[in-house]
N, C-alpha and C positions, 0 to 999 in steps of 0.2 A: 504494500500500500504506500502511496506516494505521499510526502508530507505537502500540507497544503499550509499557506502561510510560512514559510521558511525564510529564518532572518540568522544573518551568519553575525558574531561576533567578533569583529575584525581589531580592538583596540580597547586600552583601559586607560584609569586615571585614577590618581589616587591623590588625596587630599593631606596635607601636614597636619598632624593629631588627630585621624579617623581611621579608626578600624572597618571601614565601610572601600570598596574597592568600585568606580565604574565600569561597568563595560559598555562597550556601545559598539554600535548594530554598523555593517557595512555601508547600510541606505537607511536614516530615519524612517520610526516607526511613527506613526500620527498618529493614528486612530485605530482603538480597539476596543471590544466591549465586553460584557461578563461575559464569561466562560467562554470565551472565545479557545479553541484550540491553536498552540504557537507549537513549531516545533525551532527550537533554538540549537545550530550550529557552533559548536566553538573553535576558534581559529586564531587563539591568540597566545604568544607563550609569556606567562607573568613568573617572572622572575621568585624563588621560594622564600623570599623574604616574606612576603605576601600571604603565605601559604593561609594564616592562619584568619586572615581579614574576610569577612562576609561580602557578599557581592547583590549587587542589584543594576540593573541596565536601566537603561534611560527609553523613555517612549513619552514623547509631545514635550522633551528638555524636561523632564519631571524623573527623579530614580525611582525606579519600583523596585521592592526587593525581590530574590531569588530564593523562593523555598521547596522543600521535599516536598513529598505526599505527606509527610507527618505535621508539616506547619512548623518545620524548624529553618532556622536559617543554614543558607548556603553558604560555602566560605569555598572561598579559589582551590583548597587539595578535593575539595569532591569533586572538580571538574576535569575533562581531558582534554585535549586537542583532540582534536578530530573526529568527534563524538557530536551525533544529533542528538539532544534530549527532546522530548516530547512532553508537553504539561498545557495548561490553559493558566488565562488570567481571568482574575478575582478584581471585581472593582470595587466590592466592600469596603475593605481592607487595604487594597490596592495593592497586589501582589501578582508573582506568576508562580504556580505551583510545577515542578519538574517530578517526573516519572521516572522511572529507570530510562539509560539511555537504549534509544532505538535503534541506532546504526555506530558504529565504532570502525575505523579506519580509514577515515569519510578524508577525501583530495581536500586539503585546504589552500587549497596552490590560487594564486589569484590571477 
């Protein structure tokens, strides 16, 4: 099954005195809505200093955070290169829920 919605994560930022890490998306995301299905690409290598900093992406210049299916936070070592996660965003809350990853070994070659 093909992912539909597919945003690659191509870059990060990180702010002096925040344990919080950006990522952001190859081509801005604008508009999303509840429970929308995303499947999110990673593509970016953050150095292990990092490892341990929680992460959230940015969609409409706004950071949403990045959680499991349990509702915990995401931090940069659950993630891989080259790995599609599959999850939906929540606009309650305003978050994106990640699933196990879908695909693993995935071209991130630009």
């Amino acid at each position: 099954m093909a992912c539909k919605n597919l945003h690659v994560i191509t870059n990060y930022t990180a702010t002096a005195g925040s344990t919080m890490l950006n990522l952001t998306f190859s081509r801005p995301v604008r508009t999303v809505t509840d429970r929308q299905r995303f499947c999110i690409k990673f593509c970016v290598d953050i150095p292990e200093i990092y490892e341990d900093y929680t992460v959230q992406v940015i969609i409409n210049e706004a950071g949403v955070p990045l959680w499991d299916k349990y509702g915990n936070p995401l931090k940069v070592s659950d993630l891989r290169k080259g790995t599609v996660y599959q999850g939906y965003y929540g606009s309650t809350t305003s978050h994106i829920i990640l699933n196990a990853p879908k695909y693993t070994g995935c071209n991130c070659a630009v």
